[in-house]
C-alpha positions in Angstrom: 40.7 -1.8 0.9 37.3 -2.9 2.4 36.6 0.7 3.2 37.4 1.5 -0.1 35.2 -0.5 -1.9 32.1 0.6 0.8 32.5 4.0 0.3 32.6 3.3 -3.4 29.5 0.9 -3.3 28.2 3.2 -0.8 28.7 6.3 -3.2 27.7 4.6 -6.3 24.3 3.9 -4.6 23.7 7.7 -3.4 25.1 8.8 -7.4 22.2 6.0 -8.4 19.6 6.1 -5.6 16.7 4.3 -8.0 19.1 1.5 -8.9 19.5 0.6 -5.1 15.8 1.1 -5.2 14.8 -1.2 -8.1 16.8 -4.2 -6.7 15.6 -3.9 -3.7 12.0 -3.7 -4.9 12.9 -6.8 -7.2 14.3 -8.4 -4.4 10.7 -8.3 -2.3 8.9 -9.1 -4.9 10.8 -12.7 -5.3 10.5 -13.2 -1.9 7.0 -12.7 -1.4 6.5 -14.7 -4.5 8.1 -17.3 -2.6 6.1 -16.8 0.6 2.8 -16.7 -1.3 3.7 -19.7 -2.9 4.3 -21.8 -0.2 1.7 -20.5 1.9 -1.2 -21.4 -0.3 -0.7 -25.0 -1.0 -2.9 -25.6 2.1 -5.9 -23.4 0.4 -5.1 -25.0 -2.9 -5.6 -28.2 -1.8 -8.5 -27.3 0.3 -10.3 -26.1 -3.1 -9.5 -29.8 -4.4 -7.2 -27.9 -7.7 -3.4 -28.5 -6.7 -1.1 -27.3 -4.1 0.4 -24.8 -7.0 -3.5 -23.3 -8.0 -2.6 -20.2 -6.2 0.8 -19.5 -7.3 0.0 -20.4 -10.6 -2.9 -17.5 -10.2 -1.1 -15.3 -8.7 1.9 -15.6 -11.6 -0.7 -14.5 -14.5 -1.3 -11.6 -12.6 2.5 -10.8 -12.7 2.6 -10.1 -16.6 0.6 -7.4 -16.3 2.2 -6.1 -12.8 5.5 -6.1 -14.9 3.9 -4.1 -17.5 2.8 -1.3 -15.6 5.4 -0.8 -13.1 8.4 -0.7 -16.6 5.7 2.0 -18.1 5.1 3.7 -14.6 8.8 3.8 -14.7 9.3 5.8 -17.9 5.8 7.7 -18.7 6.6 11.4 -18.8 5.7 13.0 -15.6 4.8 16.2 -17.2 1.9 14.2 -19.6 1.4 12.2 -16.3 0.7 15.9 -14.5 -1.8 16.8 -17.2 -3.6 13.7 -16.9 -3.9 14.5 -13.0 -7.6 15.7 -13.2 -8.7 13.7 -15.5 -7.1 10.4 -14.4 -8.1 11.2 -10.7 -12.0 11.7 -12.0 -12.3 8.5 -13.9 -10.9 6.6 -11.1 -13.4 8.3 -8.5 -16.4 7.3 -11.2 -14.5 3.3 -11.1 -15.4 3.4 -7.1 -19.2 3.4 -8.2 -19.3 1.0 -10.8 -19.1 -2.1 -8.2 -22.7 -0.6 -7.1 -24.2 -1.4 -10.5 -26.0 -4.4 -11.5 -24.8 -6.7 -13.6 -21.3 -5.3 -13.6 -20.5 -4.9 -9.8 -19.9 -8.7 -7.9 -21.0 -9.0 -4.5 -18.9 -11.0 -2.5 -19.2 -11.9 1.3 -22.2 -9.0 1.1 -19.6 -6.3 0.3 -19.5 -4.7 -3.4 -16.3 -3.7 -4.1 -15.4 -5.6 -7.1 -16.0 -5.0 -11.1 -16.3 -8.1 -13.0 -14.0 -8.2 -15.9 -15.1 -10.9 -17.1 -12.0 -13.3 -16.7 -11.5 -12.1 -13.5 -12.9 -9.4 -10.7 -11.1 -6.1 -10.1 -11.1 -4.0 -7.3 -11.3 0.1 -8.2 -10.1 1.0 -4.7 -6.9 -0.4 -5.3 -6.2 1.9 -8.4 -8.0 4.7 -6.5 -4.7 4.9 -3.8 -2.3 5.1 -6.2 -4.3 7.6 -8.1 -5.2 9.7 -5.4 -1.8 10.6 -4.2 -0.7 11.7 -7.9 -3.4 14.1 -8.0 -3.1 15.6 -4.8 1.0 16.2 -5.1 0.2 17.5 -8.7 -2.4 19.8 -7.1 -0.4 20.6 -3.9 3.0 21.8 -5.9 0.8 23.8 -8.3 -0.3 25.8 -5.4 3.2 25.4 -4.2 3.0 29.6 -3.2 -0.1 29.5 -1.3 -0.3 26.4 0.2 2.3 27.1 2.8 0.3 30.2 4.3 -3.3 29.3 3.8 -5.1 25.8 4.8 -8.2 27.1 2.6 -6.1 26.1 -0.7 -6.0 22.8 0.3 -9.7 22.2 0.7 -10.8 21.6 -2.4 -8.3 18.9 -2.9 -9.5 17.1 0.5 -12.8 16.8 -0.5 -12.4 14.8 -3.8 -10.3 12.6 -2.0 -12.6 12.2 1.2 -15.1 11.6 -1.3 -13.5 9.2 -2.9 -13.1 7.9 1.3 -16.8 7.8 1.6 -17.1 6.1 -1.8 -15.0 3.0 -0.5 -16.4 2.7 3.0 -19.7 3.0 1.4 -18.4 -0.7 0.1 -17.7 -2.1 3.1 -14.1 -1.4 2.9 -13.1 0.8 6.4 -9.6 -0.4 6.8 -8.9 0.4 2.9 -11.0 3.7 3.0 -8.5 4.7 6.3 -5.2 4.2 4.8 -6.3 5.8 1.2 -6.9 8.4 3.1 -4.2 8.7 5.8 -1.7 8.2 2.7 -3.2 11.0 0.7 -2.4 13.3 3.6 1.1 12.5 3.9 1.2 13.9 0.9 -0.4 17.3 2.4 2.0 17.4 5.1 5.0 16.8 3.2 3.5 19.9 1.2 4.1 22.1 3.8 0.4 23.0 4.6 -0.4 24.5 7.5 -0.5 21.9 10.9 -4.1 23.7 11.9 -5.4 22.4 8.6 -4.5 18.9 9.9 -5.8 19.7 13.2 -9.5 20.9 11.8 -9.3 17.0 9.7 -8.7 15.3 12.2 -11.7 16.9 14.5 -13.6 15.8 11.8 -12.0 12.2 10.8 -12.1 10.9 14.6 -15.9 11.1 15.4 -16.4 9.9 11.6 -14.3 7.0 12.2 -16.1 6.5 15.4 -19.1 6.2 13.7 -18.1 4.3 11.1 -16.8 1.3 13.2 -19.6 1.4 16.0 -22.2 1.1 13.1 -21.2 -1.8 11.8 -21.5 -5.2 14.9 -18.8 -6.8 12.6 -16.4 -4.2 12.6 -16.9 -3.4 16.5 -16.5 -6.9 17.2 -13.4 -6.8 15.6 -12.0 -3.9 17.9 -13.4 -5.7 21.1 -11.4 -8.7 19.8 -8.3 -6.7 19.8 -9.0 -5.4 23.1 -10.1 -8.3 24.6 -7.9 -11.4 23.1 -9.9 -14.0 24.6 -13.2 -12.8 23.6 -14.5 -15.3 20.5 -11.4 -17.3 20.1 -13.5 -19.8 17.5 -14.3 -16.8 15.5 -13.5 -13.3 14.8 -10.0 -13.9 17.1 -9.6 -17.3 15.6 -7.3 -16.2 12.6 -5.3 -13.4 14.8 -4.4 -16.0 17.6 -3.3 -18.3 14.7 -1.4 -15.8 13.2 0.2 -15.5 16.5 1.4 -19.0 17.5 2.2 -19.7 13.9 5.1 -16.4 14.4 6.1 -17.8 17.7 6.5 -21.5 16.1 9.0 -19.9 13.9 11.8 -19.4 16.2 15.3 -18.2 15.1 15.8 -20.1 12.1 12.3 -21.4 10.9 11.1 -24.5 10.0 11.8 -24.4 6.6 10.8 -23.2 3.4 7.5 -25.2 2.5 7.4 -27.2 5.8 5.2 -24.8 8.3 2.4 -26.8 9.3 -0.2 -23.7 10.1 -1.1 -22.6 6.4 -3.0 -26.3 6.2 -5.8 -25.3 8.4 -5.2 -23.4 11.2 -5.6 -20.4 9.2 -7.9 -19.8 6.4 -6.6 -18.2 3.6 -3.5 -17.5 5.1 -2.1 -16.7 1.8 -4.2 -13.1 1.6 -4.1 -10.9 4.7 -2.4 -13.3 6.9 0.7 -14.5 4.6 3.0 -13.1 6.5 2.7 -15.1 9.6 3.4 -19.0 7.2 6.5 -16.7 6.0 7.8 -16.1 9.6 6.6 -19.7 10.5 9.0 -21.1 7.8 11.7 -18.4 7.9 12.0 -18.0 11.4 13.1 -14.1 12.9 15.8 -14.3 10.3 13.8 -14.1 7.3 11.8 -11.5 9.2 15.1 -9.3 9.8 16.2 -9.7 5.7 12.5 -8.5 4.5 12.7 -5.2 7.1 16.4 -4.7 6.0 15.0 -4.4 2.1 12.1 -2.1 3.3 14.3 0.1 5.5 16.8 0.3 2.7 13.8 1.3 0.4 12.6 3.9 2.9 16.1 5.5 3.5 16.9 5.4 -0.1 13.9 7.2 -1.4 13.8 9.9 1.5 17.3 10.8 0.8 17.3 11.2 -2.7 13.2 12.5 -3.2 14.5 15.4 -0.9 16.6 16.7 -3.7 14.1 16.9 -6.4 11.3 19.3 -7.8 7.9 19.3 -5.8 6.3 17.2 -8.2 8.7 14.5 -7.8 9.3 14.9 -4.2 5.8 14.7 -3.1 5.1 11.7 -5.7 7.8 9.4 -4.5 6.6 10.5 -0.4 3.3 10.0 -0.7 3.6 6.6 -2.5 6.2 5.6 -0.4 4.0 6.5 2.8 1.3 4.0 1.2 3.2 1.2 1.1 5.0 1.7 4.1 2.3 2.2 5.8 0.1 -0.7 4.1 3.2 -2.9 5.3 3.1 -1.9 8.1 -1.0 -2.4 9.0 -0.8 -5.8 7.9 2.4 -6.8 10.2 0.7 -5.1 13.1 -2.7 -7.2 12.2 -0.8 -10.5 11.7 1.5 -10.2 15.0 -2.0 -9.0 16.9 -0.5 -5.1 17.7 -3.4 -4.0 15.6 -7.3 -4.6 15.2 -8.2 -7.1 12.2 -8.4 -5.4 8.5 -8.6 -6.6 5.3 -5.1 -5.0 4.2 -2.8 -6.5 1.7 0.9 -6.9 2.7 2.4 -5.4 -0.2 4.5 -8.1 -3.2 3.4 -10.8 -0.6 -0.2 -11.6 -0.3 -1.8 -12.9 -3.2 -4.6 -10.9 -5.2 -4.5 -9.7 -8.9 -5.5 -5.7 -7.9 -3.3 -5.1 -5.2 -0.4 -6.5 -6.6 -1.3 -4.0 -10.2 -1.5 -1.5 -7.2 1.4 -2.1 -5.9 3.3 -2.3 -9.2 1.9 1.0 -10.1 3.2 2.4 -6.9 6.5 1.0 -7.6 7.0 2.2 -10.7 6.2 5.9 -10.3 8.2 6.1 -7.5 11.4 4.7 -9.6 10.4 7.2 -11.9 10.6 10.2 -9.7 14.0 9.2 -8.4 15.4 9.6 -11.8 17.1 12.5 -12.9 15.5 12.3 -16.3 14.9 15.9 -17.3 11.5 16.6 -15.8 10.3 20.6 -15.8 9.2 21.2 -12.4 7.0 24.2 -13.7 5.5 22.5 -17.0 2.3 21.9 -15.5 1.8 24.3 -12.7 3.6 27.6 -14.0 5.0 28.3 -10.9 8.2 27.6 -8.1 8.1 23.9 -7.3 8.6 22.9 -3.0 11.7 22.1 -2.4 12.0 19.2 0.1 11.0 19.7 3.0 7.9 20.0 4.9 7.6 23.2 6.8 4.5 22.6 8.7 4.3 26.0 11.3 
């Protein structure tokens, strides 16, 4: 009878694949809530406005988050295809706006932020999202050529490189990296030829290897990483914190809301670092549950993308390659397997555009597991890529 009711459970999930995606998704965002929540009573206090400041923040930010990921979840995808272009040039001219006066903020001597008057928004967040949509509505409308020819996807690659430049050009490596590493996902999963990817990445490595020797403060960072012991008061201080709080942590945890690390020992741990009070307080257990939800989100959405249109297939991969690979950056940074960035852990650290980011994200990839009618061929006129990759 127990086998009986898996197989049913188990069948009603594959029948139902965004369902099993949804709650799961749900079920992160609650516990990061949590996490976020507890972690940043230290900061709160710190700022002399209440152990609950941050939270309290953080849970305005949730209406809208809400908002977009239901209409994400709905919006037809053949309007969302026309909008491609367009939706993909307004959010390229958004990455300039934080170098204007008077409406760009400057924080920390980086401009990435637009001010908004009741609070500060950061374009490169929307630009990730954004980028993938237009590069799998792009990619499946050259669906017939792609596979044969790298020089159809080169026009493509330079908006979003631009868009790259754009956000380093803020002072934002680690963000312009991943936007850019995600958006390819999406070429690969396209099927485009592997020498295309071959040619980028001559170019991307000695561009990268410019981009963090010029800057001391990013170099330092990577000589930190090598190096553990070098400047343990300062650019290592957070990482080795991060480190001892996850060790602290044990099997079981301390307990929610009585890890004693997010006081002091690491600033802001509520941002980048939130992770490392959540394993403090939750021990490897609570570890284990949040990479049981994430694998169950990855497995669910590779199996059942595979089986739709190219639109939707390359959609639902490309976002899901940002997040999964945004989650995974920040783990590796907070358990010291990776150099310091400034990357978000997605539904867990606290900020107002990543979390709109992430809901966005979210959404459009519930959307594209739904079998809700969409014509593969409305806005490209040809044969959609059927799942698979194809890369020869």
């Amino acid at each position: 009878m127990k086998l009986l009711n898996g197989s049913m459970a188990e069948g009603r999930i594959a029948r139902h694949p965004e369902s099993g995606f949804a709650g799961s998704f749900l079920a992160l965002a609650v516990i990061g809530f949590i996490a976020m929540w507890s972690a940043s009573a230290g900061f709160g206090l710190r700022l002399d406005k209440g152990a609950n400041f941050i939270a309290i923040r953080q849970a305005i930010f949730y209406l809208p988050a809400i908002a977009i990921f239901i209409v994400a979840s709905k919006v037809s995808l053949d309007s969302l295809r026309n909008l491609a272009g367009p939706l993909a040039l307004a959010s390229l001219f958004s990455l300039v706006v934080p170098f204007i006066p008077g409406i760009g903020v400057e924080l920390n001597g980086s401009r990435r932020w637009i001010n908004l008057f009741v609070t500060n928004f950061q374009p490169s967040e929307l630009w990730k999202p954004i980028s993938i949509i237009y590069a799998a509505h792009i990619l499946d409308k050259k669906n017939q050529t792609i596979r044969n020819t790298a020089g159809e996807a080169i026009f493509p690659l330079l908006l979003i490189a631009l868009g790259t430049l754009i956000i380093y050009l803020q002072d934002d490596f680690s963000t312009a990296a991943l936007a850019l590493v995600a958006a390819l996902s999406v070429f690969w999963f396209a099927g485009t030829p592997l020498r295309f990817f071959l040619g980028t990445l001559l170019l991307a490595i000695p561009a990268f290897f410019l981009m963090i020797t010029s800057s001391e403060y990013r170099l330092t960072r990577v000589i930190g990483f090598i190096i553990p012991d070098y400047d343990p008061h300062g650019m290592n201080y957070q990482v080795q914190n991060s480190i001892r709080a996850i060790m602290s942590g044990g099997l079981w945890g301390k307990g929610l809301g009585l890890g004693t690390r997010k006081l002091s020992s690491i600033p802001e741990i509520q941002s980048d670092f939130v992770f490392a009070a959540f394993t403090e307080e939750m021990g490897l257990l609570g570890v284990l549950a949040v990479f049981a939800f994430w694998i169950f989100i990855v497995i669910t959405v590779t199996r059942a993308a595979k089986d739709k249109d190219g639109f939707r297939y390359l959609l639902a991969m490309g976002l899901l390659c940002l997040l999964t690979f945004q989650f995974l950056i920040n783990l590796g940074v907070v358990s010291g397997f990776l150099p310091a960035t400034g990357i978000a852990l997605p539904l867990f650290s606290a900020g107002g555009s990543s979390l709109l980011s992430t809901a966005l994200a979210g959404g459009l990839i519930l959307n594209a597991l739904k079998d809700n009618g969409f014509s593969p061929v409305a806005a490209s006129g040809t044969a959609s890529i059927s799942g698979g990759t194809g890369n020869d």
